[in-house]
N, C-alpha and C positions, 0 to 999 in steps of 0.2 A: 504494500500500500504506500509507501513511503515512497517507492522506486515510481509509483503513478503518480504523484504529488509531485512531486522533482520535474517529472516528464512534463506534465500539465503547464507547473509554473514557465520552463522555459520555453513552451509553445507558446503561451500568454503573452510575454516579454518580447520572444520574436515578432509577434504578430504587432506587437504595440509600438515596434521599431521602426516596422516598416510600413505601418499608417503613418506613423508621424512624416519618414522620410519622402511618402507619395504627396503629402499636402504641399502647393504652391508656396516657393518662399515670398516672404513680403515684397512688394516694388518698393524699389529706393525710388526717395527723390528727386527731381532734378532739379539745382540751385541755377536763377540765370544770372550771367555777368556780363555785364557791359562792359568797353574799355574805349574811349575815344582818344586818339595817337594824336596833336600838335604840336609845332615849333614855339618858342615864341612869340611868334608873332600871331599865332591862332590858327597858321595855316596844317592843314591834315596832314599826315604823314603815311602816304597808303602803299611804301615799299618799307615799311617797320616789318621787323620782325616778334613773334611774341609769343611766348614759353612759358606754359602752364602744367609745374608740378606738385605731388604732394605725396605724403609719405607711405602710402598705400603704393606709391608707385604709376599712379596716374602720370602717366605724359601728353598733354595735349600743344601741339604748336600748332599756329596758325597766321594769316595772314589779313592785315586788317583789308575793306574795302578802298575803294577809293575816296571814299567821304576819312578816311584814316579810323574807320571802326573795326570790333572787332564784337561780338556776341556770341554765345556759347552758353552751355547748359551744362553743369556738374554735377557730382554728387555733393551730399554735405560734409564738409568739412576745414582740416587748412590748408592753403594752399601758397608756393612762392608763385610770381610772377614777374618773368624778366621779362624786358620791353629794350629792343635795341636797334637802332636806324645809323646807316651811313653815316657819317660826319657828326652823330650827337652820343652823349652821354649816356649810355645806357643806364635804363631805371630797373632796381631791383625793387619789389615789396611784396609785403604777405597778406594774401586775401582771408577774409574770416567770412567763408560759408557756413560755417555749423550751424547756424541757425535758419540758414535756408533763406534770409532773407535776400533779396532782389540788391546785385551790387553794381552801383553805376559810379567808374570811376574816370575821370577826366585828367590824364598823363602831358603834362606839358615837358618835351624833352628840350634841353640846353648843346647850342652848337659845343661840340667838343676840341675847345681852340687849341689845348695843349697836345695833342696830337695830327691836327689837320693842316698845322701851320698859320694857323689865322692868329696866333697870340700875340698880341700888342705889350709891344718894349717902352 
């Protein structure tokens, strides 16, 4: 009797495994992020480059429009984002989706004089 009880339970067990493992997992979220690319002077910058990682291992690059945008949908969490054009400074910063809310960020990048030779003596 002990040997059917035993038997019993890990059928139970098995079966309860593998209901649970058949139910659909949850949908993740998807966080959206804005990023509009300018010079100085307000003009767009729509040959930027721009680099979205985070520690899960997400890598998304992409390429702004020609209005200098860039729009994408993430999951929730943190993320770096590098932003880098010809001739300017690249910007590093860390986006904070974890909360899902809707991030709209406006990148104003700086000619980069110390290497382009534009630096005034």
């Amino acid at each position: 009797m002990l040997r059917w009880m035993a038997g019993s339970s890990f059928v139970f067990l098995v079966g309860t495994f593998q209901l649970a493992a058949a139910q659909p997992a949850a949908e993740s979220r998807a966080c959206s992020l804005h990023v509009q690319i300018t010079d100085e002077d307000g003009t767009a910058l729509p040959k930027s480059f721009v680099f979205v990682h985070n520690e899960r291992g997400t890598n998304q690059q992409a390429a702004p429009d020609r209005t200098g945008q860039v729009k994408t949908s993430l999951r929730p969490g943190l993320y770096d984002l590098f932003v880098a054009a010809p001739g300017f400074t690249p910007i590093a910063q860390i986006v904070d989706l974890r909360s899902c809310k809707p991030q709209s960020l406006n990148l104003m990048m700086t000619l980069d004089t110390e290497h382009t030779g534009d630096a005034k003596n």
